[in-house]
C-alpha positions in Angstrom: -30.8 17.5 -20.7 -31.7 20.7 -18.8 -32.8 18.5 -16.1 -29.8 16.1 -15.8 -27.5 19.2 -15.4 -29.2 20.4 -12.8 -29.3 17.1 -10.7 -25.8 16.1 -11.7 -24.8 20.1 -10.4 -26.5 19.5 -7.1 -25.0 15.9 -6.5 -21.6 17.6 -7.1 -21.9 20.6 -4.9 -23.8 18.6 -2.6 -20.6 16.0 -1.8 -17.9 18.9 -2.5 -19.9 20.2 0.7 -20.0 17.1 2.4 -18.0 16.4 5.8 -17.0 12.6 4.4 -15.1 14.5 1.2 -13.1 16.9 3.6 -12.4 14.5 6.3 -11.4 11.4 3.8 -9.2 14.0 1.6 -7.6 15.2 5.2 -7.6 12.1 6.6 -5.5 10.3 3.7 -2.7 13.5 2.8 -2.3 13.7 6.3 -1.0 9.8 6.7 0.9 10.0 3.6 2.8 13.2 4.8 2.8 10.9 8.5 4.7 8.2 6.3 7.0 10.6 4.4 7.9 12.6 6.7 8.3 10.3 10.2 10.8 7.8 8.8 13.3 11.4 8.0 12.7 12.7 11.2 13.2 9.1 13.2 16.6 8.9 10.6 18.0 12.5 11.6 17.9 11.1 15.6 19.2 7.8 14.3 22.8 9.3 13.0 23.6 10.1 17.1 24.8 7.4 19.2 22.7 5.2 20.9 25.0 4.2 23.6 28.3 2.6 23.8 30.0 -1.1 23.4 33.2 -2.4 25.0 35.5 -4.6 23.1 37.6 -6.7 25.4 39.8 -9.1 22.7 41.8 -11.5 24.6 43.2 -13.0 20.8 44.9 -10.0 19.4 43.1 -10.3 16.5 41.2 -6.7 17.3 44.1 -4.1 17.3 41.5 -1.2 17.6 37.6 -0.2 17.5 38.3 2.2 15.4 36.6 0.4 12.1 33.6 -1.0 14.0 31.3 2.0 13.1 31.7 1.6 9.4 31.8 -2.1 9.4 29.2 -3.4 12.4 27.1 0.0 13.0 27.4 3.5 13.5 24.5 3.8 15.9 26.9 3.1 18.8 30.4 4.0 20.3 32.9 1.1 20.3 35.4 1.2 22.6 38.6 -1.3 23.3 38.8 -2.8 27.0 41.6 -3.8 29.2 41.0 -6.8 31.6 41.1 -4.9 34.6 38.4 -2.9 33.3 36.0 -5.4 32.6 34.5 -5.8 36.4 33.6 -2.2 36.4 31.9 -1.8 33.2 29.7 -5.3 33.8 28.6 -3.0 37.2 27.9 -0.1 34.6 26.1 -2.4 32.0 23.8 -3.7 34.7 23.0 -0.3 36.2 22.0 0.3 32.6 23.6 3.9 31.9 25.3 4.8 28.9 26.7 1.3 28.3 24.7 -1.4 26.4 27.2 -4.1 25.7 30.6 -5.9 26.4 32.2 -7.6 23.6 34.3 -10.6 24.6 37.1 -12.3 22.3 39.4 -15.0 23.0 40.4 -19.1 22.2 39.2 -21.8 23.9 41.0 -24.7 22.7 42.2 -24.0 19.4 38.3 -22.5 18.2 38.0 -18.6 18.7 34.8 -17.9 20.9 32.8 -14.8 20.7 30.3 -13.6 23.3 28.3 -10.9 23.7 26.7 -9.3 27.2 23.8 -7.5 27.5 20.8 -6.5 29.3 18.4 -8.0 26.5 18.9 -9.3 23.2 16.9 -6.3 22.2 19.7 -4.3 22.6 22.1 -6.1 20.0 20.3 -5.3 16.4 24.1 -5.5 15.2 25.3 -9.0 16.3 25.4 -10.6 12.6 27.3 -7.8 11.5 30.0 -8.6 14.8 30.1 -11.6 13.8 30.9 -11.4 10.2 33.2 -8.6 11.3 35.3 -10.3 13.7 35.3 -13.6 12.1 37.5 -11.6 9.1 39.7 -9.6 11.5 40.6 -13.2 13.4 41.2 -14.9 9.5 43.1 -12.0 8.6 45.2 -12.1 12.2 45.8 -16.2 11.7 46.9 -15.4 8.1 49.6 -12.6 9.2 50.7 -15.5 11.9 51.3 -18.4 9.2 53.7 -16.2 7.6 52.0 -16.1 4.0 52.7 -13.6 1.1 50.9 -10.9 0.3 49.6 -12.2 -3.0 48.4 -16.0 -1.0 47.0 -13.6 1.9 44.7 -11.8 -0.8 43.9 -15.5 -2.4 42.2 -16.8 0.9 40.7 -12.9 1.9 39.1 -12.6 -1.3 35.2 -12.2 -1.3 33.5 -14.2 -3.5 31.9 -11.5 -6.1 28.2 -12.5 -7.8 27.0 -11.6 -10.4 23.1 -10.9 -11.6 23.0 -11.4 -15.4 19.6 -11.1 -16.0 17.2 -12.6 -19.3 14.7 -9.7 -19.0 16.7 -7.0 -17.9 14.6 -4.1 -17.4 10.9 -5.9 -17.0 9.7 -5.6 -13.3 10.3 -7.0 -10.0 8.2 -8.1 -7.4 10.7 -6.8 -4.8 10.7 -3.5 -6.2 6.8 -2.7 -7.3 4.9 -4.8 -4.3 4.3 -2.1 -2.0 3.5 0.7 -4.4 1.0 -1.5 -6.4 -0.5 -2.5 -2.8 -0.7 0.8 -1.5 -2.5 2.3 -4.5 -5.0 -0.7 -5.5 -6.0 -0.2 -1.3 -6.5 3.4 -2.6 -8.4 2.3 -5.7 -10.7 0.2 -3.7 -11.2 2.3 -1.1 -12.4 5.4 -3.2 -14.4 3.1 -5.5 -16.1 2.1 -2.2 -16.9 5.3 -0.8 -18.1 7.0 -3.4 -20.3 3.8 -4.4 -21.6 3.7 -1.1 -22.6 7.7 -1.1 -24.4 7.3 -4.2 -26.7 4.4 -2.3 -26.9 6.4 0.6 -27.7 9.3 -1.3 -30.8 7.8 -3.2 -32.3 6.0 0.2 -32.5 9.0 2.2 -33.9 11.1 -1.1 -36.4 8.0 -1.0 -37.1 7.9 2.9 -37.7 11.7 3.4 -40.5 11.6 0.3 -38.1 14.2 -1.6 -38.2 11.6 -4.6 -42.0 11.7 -5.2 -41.6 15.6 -5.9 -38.2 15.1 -8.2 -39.6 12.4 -9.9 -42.8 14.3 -11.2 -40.4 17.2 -12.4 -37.3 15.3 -13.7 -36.9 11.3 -15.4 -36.0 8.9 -13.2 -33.1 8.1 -15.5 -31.8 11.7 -15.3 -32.3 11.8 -11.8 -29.8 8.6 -11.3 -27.1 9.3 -14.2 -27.2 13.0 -12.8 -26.6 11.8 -9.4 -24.0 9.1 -10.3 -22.4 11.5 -12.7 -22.2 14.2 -9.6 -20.4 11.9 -7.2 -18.1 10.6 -9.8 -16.8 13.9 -10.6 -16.2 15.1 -6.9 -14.4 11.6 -6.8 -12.2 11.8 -9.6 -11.7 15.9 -8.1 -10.8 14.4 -4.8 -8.3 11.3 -6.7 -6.3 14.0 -8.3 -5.7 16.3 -5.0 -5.2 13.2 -3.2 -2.7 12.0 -5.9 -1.7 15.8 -6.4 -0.8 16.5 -2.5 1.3 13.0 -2.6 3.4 14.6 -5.3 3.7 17.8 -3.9 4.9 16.3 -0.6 7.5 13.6 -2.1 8.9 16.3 -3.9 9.0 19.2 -0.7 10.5 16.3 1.0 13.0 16.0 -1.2 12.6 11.8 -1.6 12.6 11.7 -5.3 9.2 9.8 -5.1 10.8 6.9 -3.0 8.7 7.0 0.4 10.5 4.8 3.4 7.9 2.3 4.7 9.2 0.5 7.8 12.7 0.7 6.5 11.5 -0.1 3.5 11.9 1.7 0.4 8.8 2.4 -1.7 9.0 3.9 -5.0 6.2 5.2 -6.0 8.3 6.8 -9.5 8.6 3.1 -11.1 4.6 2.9 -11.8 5.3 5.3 -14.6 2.7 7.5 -16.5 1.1 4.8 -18.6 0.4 2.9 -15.9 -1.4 6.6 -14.0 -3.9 6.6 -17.0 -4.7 3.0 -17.0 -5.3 3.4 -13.1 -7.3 6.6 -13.7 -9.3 4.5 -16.3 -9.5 1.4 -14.5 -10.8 4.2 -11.5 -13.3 5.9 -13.5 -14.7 2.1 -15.0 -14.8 0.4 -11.4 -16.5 3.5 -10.1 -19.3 3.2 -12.7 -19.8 -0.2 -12.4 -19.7 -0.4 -8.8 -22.0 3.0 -8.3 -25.0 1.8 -10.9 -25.3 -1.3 -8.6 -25.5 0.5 -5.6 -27.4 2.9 -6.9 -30.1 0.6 -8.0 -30.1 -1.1 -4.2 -30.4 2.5 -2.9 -33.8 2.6 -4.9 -35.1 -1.0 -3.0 -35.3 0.6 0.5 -37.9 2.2 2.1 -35.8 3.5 4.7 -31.9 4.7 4.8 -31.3 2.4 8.1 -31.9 -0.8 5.8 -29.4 0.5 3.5 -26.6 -1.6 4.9 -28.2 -4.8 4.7 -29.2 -4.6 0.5 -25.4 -2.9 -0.2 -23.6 -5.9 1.5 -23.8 -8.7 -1.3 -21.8 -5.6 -3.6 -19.2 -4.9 -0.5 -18.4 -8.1 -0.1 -17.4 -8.2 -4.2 -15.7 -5.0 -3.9 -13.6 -6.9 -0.9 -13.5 -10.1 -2.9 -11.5 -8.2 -5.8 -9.3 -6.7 -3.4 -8.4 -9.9 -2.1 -8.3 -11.1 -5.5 -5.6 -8.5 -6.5 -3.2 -9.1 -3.9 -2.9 -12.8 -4.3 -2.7 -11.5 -8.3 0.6 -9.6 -7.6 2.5 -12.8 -6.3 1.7 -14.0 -9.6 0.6 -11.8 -12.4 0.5 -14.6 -15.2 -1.3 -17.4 -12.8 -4.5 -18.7 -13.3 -5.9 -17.0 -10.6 -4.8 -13.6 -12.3 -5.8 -14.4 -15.5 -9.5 -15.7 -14.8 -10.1 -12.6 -12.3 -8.7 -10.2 -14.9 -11.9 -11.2 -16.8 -14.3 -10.6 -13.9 -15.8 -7.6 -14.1 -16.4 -7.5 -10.6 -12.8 -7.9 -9.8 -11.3 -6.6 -12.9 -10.3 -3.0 -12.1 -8.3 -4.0 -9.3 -6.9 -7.0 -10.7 -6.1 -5.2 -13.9 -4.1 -2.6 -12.1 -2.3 -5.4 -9.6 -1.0 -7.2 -13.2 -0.2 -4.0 -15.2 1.7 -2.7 -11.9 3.7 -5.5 -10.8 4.0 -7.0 -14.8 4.9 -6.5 -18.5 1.5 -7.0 -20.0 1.0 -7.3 -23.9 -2.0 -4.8 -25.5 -4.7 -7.8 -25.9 -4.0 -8.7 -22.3 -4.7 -4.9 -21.1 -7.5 -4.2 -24.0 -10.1 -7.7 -23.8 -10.5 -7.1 -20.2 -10.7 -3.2 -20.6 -13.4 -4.0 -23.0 -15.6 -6.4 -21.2 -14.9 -3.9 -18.2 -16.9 -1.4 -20.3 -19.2 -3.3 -22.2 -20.4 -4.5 -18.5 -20.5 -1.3 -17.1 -23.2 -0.5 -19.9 -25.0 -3.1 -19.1 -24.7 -3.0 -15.4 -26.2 1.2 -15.7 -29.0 0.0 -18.4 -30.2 -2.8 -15.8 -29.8 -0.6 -12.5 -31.9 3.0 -14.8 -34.8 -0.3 -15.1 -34.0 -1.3 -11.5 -34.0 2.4 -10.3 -37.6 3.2 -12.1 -39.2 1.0 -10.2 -37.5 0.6 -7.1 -37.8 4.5 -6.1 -41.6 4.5 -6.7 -42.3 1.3 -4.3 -42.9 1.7 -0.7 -43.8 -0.7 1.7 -43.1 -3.2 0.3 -40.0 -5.6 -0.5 -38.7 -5.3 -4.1 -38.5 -9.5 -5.1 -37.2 -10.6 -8.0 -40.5 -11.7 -9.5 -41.4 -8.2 -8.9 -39.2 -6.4 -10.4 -39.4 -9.3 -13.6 -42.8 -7.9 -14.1 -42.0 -4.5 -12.9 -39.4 -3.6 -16.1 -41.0 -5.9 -18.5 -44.1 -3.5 -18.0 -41.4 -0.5 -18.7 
């Protein structure tokens, strides 16, 4: 035991020190403070105007621009035209200063015609608003002119008023948990990934540079592998939780209330809730044994740290194939695709996390595939500790499967 604790003390301190722990933990606060705090600042320029629009209403329908802020946008000055004015400002809208667009109202024929010139239709983000906008003021206008009471003049103005009545009020909604779920199973994969990785890399260059032949006279090959496993798994659950820690601390500075604005969108991160934090911490801490005992155990194959790559990629591309797994599984929690991959344990843990984020799963539908999760996981770190004691002692020579048959048999 003496001997694990010292290997599994080393392994920590030995990725706490490593530049791929500081960078990574930089690298990923850094672009969620980027995604916090970008979208504020880009808002606080947005509330000046942009430029300015001219209304020219031939109709009468448009007695002012005074209500075109709050009802088209309020990125823009709107300003009512006269005729004579219009040549000069198409001059000013070509030389492209201030002015971005000319609004033009009138009848042709008994139809009311609306059109709208500018440079580029780049520059008119607003035109389904002015439309919507202008086709009310010219119903209201027509109304006025047919003489109608007040009470038959809110009859035909009224808007029509839906209603949501919903059968499972409160259960979730794709619309409102898709990016969260995304952007944290990415997360999940990606640290389950790295760390996996390390572990390989770690145990082929301890192989290449001999250092294993001295180790492995003074400690078990068992300890040596739990210990190292054990090591990097701690520094990654320490990075997970300043990672999830600094993401906290910065929603809250920012004063977001846990909703972080992603390309306009809103993304709250406050809907995954805190039994859904432990499941992901648990789903973390399975995936990351799983995943690390097999790439461990690959580690041990190679002779030389350059051919690392090469035996890890069968494992990468599962880790990838879950991934892709759980996105298609948050379209459609309860599908077949969902359901079969849930049971996976290769794809389980992000799966898993993709249903319980974007669903209302029952207990036996989180604890079976919790339980095969673990039970494999077992089984996946009894095969790799036979795997490992044999593959770290082999050089020269490629570790077949007949080989390593007869190899642990003989254990």
């Amino acid at each position: 035991m003496r001997n694990f604790g010292l290997v599994f003390a080393y392994s920590f301190k030995e990725r706490l020190r490593s530049k791929a722990f500081t960078y990574l933990t930089l690298i990923m606060i850094v672009v969620v403070a980027a995604l916090v705090l970008v979208p504020k600042l880009t808002q606080n320029d947005g509330d000046s105007a942009k430029g300015e629009i001219d209304v020219l209403d031939r109709t009468g329908a448009i007695p002012n621009a005074d209500n075109f802020k709050e009802n088209v946008s309020a990125s823009y000055d709107w300003r009512m035209i006269t005729e004579n004015e219009r040549a000069s400002e198409l001059k000013r809208l070509a030389e492209k200063e201030a002015l971005l667009g000319i609004v033009q109202i009138e009848n042709q024929g008994s139809q009311p015609v609306l059109s709208l010139t500018v440079n580029k239709a780049d520059d008119a983000p607003y035109i389904r608003e002015l439309n919507s906008y202008v086709q009310n003021q010219y119903t209201i206008f027509q109304i006025h002119q047919l003489g109608l009471g007040q009470e038959q003049q809110k009859q035909l103005t009224s808007a029509v008023q839906m209603q949501i009545q919903e059968m499972e009020a409160g259960s979730k909604s794709l619309t409102s948990t898709y990016w969260p779920v995304y952007m944290v199973t990415f997360m999940l994969y990606l640290l389950i990934y790295m760390f996996g990785s390390n572990v390989a890399v770690s145990v082929s260059v301890e192989k290449g540079s001999r250092v294993k032949e001295i180790l492995i006279t003074k400690v078990k090959p068992v300890q040596l592998l739990f210990g190292k496993v054990f090591g990097v798994g701690l520094a990654g659950i320490l990075q997970f939780a300043i990672i999830v820690g600094a993401v906290y601390l910065i929603l809250t500075v920012s004063g977001t209330g846990g909703v972080l604005e992603l390309f306009g969108m809103p993304v709250d991160f406050s809907i995954l809730g805190g039994t859904t934090i432990m499941l992901l911490t648990l789903f973390f801490i399975l995936g990351y044994f799983f995943f690390a005992a097999l790439f461990a155990a690959t580690g041990s194959m190679v002779s030389r740290s350059e051919e690392i790559n090469q035996v890890t990629l069968p494992i990468s591309i599962l880790l990838m194939a879950g991934l892709i797994v759980a996105m298609l599984a948050m379209l459609n929690p309860d599908g077949t695709l969902a359901v079969v991959g849930s049971y996976i344990p290769f794809f389980t843990p992000f799966v898993m996390f993709a249903r319980i984020g974007a669903s209302d799963l029952t207990a036996l539908e989180i604890v079976i595939p919790t339980l095969i999760l673990f039970v494999s996981t077992l089984a996946a770190c009894w095969l790799s500790a036979k795997i490992y004691q044999v593959g770290v002692l082999l050089y020269g020579q490629k570790l077949n499967p007949k080989l390593l048959y007869k190899a642990i048999k003989a254990l």
